[in-house]
VOKEPA-783193 format. One record per residue (C-alpha): residue number from 1; x negated, y negated, z. Coordinates in nm, 4 decimals, decimal comma. Each point is the difference from the previous one (the first is absolute). Example, Ala and Ser with C-alpha at 12.3 -4.5 7.8 and 13.67 -1.06 7.14 Angstrom:
<gudo resi="1" x="-1,2300" y="0,4500" z="0,7800"/>
<gudo resi="2" x="-0,1370" y="-0,3440" z="-0,0660"/>
This chain:
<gudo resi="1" x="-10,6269" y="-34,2098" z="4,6406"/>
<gudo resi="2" x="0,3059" y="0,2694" z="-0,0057"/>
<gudo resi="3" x="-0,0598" y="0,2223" z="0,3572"/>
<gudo resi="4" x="0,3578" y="0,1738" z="-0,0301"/>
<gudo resi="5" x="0,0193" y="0,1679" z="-0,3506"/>
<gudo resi="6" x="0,3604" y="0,0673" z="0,0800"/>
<gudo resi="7" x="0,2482" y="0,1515" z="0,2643"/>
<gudo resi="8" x="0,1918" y="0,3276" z="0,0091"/>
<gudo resi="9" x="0,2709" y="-0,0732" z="0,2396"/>
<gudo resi="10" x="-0,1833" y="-0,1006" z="0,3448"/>
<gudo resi="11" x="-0,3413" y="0,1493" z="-0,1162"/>
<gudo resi="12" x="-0,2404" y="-0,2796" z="-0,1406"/>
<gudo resi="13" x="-0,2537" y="0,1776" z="-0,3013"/>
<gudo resi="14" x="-0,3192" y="-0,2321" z="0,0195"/>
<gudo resi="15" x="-0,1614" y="-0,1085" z="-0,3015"/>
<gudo resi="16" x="-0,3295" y="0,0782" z="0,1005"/>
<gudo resi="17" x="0,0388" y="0,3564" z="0,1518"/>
<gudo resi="18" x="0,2302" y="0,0841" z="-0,3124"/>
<gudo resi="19" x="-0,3896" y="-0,1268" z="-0,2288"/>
<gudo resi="20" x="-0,1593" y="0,1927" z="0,2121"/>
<gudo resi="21" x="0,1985" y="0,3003" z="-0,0179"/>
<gudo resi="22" x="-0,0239" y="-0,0987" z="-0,4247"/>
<gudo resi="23" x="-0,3706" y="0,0288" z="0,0370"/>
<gudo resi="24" x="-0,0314" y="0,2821" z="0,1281"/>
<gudo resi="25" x="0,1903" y="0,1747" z="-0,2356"/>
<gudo resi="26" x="-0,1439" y="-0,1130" z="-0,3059"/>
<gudo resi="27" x="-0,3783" y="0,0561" z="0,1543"/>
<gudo resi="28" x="0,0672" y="0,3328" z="0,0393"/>
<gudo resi="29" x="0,1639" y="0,0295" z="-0,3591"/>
<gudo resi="30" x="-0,3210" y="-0,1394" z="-0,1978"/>
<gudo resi="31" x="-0,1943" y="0,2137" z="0,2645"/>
<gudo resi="32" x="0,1851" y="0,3125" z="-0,0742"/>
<gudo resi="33" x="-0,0326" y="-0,0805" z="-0,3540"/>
<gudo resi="34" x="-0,4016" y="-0,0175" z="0,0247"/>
<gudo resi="35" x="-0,0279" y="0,2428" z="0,1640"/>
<gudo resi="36" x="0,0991" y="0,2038" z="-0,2134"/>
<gudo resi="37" x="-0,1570" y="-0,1248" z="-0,2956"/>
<gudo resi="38" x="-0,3351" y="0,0325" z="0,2160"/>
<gudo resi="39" x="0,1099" y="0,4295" z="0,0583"/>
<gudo resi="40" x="-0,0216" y="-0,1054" z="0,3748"/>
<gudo resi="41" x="0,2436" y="0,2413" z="0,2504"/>
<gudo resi="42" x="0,2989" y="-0,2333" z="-0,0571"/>
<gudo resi="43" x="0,1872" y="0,1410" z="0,3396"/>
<gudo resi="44" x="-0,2789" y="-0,0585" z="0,2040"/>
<gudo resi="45" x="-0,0808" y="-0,3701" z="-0,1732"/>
<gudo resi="46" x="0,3403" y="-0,1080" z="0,0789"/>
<gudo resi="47" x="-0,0221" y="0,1118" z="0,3528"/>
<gudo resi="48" x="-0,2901" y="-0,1834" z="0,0508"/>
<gudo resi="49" x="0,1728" y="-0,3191" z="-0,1766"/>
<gudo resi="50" x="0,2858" y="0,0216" z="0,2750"/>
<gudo resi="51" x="-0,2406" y="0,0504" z="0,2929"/>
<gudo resi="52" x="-0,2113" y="-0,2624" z="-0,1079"/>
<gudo resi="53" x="0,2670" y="-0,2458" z="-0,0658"/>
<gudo resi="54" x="0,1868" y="0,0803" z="0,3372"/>
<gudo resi="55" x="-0,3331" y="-0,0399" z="0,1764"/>
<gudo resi="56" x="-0,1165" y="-0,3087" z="-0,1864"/>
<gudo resi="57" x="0,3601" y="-0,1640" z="0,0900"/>
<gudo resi="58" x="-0,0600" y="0,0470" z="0,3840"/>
<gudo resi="59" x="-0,3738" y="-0,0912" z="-0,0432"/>
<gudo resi="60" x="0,1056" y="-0,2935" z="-0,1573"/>
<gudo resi="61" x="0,2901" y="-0,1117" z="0,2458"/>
<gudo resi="62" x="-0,1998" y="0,0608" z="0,2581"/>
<gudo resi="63" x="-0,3131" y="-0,2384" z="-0,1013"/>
<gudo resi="64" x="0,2995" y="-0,2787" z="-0,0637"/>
<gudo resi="65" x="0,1209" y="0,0696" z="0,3732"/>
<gudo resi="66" x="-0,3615" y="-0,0540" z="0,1181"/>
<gudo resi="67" x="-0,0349" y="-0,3585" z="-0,1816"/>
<gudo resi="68" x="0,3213" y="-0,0895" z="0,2213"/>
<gudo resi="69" x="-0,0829" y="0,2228" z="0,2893"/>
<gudo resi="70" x="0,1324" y="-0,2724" z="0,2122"/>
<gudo resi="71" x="0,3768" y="-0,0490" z="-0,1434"/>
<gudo resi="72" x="0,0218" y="0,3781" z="-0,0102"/>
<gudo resi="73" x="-0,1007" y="0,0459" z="0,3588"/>
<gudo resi="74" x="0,3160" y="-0,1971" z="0,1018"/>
<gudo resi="75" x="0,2132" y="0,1854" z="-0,2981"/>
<gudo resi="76" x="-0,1305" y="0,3770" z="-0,0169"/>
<gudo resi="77" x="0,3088" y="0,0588" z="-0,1442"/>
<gudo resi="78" x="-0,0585" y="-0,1966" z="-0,3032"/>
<gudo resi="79" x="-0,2707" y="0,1695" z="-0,1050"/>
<gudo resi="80" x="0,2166" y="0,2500" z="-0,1134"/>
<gudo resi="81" x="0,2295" y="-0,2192" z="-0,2373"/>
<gudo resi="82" x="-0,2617" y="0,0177" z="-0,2967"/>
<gudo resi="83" x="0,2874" y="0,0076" z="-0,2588"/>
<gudo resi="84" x="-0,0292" y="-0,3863" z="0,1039"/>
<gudo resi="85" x="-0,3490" y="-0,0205" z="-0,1376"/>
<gudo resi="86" x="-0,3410" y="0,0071" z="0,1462"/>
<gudo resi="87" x="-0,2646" y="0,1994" z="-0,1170"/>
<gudo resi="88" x="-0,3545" y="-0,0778" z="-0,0296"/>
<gudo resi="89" x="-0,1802" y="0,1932" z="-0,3384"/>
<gudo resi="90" x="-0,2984" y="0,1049" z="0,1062"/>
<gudo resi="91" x="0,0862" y="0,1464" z="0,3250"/>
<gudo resi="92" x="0,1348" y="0,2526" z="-0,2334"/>
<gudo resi="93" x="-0,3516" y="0,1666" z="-0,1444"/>
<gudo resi="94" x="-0,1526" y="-0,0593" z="0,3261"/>
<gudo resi="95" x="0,2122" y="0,2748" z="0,1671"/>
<gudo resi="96" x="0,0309" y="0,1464" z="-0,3592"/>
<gudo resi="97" x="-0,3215" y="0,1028" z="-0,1047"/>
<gudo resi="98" x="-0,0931" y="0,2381" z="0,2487"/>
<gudo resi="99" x="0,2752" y="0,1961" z="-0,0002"/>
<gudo resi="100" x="-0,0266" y="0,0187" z="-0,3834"/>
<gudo resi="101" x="-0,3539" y="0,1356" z="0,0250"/>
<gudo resi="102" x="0,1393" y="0,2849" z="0,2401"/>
<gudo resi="103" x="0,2993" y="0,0490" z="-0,1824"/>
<gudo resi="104" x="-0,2258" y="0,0701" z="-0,3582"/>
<gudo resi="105" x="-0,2669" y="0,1963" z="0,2038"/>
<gudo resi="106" x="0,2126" y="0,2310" z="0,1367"/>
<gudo resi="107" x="0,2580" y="0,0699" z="-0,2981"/>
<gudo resi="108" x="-0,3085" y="-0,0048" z="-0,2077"/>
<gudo resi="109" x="0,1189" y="-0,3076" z="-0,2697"/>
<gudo resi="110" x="-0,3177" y="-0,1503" z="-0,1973"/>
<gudo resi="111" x="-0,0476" y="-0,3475" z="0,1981"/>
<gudo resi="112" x="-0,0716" y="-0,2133" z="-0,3280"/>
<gudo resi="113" x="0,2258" y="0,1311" z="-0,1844"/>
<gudo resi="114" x="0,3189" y="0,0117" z="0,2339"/>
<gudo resi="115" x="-0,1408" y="-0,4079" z="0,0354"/>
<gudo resi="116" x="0,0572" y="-0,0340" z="-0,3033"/>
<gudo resi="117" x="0,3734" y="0,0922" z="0,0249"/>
<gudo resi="118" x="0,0673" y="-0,1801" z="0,2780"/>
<gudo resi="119" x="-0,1433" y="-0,3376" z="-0,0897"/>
<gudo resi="120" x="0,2461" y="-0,1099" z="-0,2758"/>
<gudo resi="121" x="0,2786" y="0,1130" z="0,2222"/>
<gudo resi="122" x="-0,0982" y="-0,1807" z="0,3357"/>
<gudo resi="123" x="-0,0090" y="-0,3192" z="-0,2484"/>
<gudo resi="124" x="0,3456" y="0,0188" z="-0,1250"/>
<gudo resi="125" x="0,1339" y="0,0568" z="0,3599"/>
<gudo resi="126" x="-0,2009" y="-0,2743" z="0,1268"/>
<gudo resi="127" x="0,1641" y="-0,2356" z="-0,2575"/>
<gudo resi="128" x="0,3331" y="0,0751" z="0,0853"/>
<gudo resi="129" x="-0,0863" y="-0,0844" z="0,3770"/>
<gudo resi="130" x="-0,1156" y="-0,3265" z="-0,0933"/>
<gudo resi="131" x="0,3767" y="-0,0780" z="-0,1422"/>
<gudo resi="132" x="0,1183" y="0,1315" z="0,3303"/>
<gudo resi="133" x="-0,2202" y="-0,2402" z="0,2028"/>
<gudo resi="134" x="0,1520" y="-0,2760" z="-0,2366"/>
<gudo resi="135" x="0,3214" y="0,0914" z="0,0818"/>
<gudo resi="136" x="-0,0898" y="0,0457" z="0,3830"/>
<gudo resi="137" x="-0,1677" y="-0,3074" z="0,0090"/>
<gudo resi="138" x="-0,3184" y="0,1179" z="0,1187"/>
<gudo resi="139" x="-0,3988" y="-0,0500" z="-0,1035"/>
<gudo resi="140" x="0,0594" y="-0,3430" z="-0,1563"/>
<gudo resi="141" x="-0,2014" y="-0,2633" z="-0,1519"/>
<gudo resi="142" x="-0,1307" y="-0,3464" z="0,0895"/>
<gudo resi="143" x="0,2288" y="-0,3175" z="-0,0545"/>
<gudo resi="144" x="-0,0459" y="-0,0821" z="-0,3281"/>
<gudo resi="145" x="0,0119" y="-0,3641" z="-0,0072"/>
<gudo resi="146" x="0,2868" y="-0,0474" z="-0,2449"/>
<gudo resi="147" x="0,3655" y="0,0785" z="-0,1093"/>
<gudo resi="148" x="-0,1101" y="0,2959" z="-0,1445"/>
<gudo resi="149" x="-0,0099" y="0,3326" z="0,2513"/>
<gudo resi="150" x="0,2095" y="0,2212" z="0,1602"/>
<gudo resi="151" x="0,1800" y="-0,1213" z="0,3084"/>
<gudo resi="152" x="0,0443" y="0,3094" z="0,2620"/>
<gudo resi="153" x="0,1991" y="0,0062" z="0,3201"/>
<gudo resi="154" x="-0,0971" y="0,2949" z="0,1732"/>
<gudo resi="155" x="-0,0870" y="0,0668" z="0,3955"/>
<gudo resi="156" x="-0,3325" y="0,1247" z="-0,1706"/>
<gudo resi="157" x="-0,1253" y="-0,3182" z="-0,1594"/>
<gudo resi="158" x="-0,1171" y="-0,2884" z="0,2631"/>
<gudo resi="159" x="0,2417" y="-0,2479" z="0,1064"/>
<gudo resi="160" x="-0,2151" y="-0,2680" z="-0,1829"/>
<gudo resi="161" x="-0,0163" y="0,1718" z="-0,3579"/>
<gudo resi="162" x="0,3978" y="0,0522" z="-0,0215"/>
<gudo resi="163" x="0,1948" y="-0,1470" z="-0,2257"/>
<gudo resi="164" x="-0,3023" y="-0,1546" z="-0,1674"/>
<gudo resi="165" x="-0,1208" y="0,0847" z="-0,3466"/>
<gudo resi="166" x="-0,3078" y="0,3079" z="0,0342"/>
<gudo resi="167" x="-0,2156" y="0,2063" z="-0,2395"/>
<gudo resi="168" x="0,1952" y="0,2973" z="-0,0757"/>
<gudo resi="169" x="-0,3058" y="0,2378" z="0,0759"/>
<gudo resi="170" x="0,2887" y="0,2888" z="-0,0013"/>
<gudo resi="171" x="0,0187" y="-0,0642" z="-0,3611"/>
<gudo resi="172" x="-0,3723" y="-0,0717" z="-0,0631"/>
<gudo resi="173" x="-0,0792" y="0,3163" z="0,1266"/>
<gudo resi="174" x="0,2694" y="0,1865" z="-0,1486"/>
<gudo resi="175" x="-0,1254" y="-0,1334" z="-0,3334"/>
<gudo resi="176" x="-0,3465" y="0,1274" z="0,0135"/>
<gudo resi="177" x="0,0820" y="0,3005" z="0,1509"/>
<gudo resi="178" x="0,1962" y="0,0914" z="-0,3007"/>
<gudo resi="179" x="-0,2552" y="-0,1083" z="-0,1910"/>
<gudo resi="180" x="-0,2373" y="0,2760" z="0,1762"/>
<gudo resi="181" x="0,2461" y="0,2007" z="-0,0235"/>
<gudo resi="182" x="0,0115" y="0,0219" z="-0,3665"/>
<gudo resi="183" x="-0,3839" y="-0,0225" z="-0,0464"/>
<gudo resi="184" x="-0,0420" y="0,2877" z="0,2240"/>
<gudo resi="185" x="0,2344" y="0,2009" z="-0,2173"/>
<gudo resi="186" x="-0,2571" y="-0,0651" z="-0,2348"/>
<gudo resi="187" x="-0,2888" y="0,0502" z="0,1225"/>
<gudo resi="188" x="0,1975" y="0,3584" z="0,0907"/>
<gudo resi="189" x="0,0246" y="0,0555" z="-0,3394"/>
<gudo resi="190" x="-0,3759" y="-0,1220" z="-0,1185"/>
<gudo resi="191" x="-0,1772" y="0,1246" z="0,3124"/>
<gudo resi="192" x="-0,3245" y="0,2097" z="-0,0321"/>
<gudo resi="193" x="-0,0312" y="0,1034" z="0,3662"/>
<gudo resi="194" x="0,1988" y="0,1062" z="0,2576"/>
<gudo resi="195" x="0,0080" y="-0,3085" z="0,2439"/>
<gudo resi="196" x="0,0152" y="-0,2609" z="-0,2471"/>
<gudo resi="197" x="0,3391" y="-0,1121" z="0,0739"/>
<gudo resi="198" x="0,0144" y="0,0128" z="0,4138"/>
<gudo resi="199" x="-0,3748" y="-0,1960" z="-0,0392"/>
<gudo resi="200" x="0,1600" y="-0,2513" z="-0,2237"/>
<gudo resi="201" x="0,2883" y="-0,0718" z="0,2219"/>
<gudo resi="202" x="-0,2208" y="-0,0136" z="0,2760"/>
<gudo resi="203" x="-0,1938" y="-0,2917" z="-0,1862"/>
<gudo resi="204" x="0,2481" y="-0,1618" z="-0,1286"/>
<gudo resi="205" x="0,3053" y="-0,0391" z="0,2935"/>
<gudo resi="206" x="-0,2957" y="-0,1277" z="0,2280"/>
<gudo resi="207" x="-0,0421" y="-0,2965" z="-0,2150"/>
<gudo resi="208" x="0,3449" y="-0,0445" z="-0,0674"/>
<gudo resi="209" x="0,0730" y="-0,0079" z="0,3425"/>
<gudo resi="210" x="-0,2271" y="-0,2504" z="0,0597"/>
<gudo resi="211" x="0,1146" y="-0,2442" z="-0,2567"/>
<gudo resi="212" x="0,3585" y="0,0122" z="0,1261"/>
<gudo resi="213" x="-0,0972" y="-0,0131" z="0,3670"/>
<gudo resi="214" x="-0,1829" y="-0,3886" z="-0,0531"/>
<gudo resi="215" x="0,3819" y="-0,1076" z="-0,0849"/>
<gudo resi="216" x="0,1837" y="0,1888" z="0,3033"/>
<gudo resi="217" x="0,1341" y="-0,1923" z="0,2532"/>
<gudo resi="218" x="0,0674" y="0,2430" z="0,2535"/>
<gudo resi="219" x="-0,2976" y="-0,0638" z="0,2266"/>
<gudo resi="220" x="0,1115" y="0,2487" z="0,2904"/>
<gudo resi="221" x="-0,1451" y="0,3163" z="-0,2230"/>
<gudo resi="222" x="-0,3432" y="-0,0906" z="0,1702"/>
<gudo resi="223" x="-0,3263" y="-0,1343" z="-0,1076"/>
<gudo resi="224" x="-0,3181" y="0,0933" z="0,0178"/>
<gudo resi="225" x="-0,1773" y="-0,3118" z="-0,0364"/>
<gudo resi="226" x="0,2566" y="-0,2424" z="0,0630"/>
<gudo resi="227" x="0,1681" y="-0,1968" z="-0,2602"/>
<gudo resi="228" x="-0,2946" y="0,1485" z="-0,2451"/>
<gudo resi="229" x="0,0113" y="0,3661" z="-0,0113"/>
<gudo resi="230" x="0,3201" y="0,1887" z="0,0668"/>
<gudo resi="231" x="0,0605" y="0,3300" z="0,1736"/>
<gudo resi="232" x="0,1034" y="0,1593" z="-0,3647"/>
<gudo resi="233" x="-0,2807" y="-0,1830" z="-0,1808"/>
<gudo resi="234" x="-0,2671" y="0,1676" z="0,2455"/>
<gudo resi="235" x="0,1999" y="0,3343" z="-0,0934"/>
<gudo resi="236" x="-0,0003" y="-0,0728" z="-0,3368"/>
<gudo resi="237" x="-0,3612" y="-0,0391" z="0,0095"/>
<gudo resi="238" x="-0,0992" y="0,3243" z="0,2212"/>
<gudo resi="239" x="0,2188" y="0,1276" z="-0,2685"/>
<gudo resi="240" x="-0,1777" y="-0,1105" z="-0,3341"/>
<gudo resi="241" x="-0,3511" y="0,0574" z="0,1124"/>
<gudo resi="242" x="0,0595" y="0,3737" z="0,1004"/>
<gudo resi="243" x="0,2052" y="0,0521" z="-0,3276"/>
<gudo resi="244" x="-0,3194" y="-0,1499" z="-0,1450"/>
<gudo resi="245" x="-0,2243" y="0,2539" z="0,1719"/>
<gudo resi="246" x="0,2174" y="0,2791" z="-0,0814"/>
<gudo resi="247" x="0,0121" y="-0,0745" z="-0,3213"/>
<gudo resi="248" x="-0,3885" y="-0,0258" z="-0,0438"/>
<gudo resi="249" x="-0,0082" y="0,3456" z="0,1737"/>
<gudo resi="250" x="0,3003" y="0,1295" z="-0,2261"/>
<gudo resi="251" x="-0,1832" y="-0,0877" z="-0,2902"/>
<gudo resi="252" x="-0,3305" y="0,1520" z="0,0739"/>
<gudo resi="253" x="0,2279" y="0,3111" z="0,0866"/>
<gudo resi="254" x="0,0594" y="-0,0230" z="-0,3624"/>
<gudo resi="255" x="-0,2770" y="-0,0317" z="-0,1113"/>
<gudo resi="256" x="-0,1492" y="0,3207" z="0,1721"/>
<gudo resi="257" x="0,2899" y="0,1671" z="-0,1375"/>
<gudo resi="258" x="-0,0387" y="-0,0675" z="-0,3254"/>
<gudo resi="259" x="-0,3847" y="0,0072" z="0,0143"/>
<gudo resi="260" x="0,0560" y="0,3566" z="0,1718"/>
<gudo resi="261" x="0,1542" y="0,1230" z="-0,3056"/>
């Protein structure tokens, strides 16, 4: 782990807020980029991009406060140091997603399409998170029994697990999210619907997530069943089967369309 990226005089730059800050920046270059190559209102894409990625950062923080709701009570004030890390992914679309439905309602953007757009860039930003929480020290793995591992020191990571060797789930994740990264550029490119990317991404991260969370070690995130089924697994799932509904439904959408014609 790396928290302090480097220091300007007395003013520390954090490693993980400076990947963050990365992230953002290149999401909303790839989604300016296809946007424009899907003749969607570029200005008004962007906007969203920023409001949704503002929103999804405090939606996020704020589900990673609640899994320490106690520690925070005593330290309010930390809960605003999240240049330190701490963020929680999925509290992001939960507080996301309905303001993106108003948002493309009322300035009238198609809802598949604009998905579309967004998708590939939400990836890309995600991944560079995941090198932040590396750095941070935050949503580790599980011991791994061996030499081999990454040792981390930070306030985040139980007393028990530092200085031991752990899964790098930062890395794992980071990995496969580049990976779905590039295959949603892809399917971009091959798509025959409008939807096909944002319902791929909604299939796939689910399962990704799920793979990664058997090896994290961080067991204050919550679990649903305990020590079986983890607050992001039962997510992930809610997650998969509605993407597989809407799929279903987007495909005999399709169907009618073409059928129609």
């Amino acid at each position: 782990m790396h928290p302090i990226l480097i220091n300007l005089g007395p003013i520390p730059i954090h490693t993980y807020g400076f990947l963050i800050a990365v992230g953002f920046l290149v999401a909303i270059n790839v989604i300016k980029r296809l946007a424009g190559r899907s003749k969607l209102d570029v200005e008004k894409v962007l906007d969203l991009t920023f409001w949704c990625l503002l929103i999804g950062f405090v939606g996020a923080r704020a589900l990673f406060v609640i899994t320490r709701f106690s520690y925070f009570v005593e330290n309010p004030v930390e809960i605003l140091k999240v240049w330190e890390g701490g963020l929680v992914f999925f509290g992001g679309p939960l507080v996301v997603i309905p303001f993106l439905i108003w948002y493309m309602k009322k300035y009238k953007l198609p809802p598949w399409k604009t998905a579309d757009v967004l998708a590939p860039g939400l990836v890309i930003g995600h991944a560079f998170g995941r090198l932040g929480c590396l750095a941070a020290g935050c949503c580790y793995g599980k011991p791994t029994g061996s030499d081999w591992g990454v040792r981390l020191y930070s306030d985040l990571v139980d007393r028990s697990l530092q200085g031991i060797p752990l899964h790098p789930t930062q890395l794992y994740e980071f990995s496969a999210l580049l990976i779905l990264f590039a295959g949603l550029l892809y399917v971009f490119k091959k798509k025959v619907f409008d939807g096909q990317v944002a319902l791929t991404y909604l299939l796939a991260y689910p399962i990704i997530r799920s793979v990664i969370e058997i090896f994290r070690g961080d067991i204050i995130r919550g679990f649903v069943i305990e020590g079986i089924l983890s607050t992001s697994q039962f997510i992930s799932l809610v997650i998969f089967l509605a993407a597989g509904v809407a799929l279903v439904v987007r495909l005999k959408q399709v169907q009618g369309l073409k059928h129609g014609t």
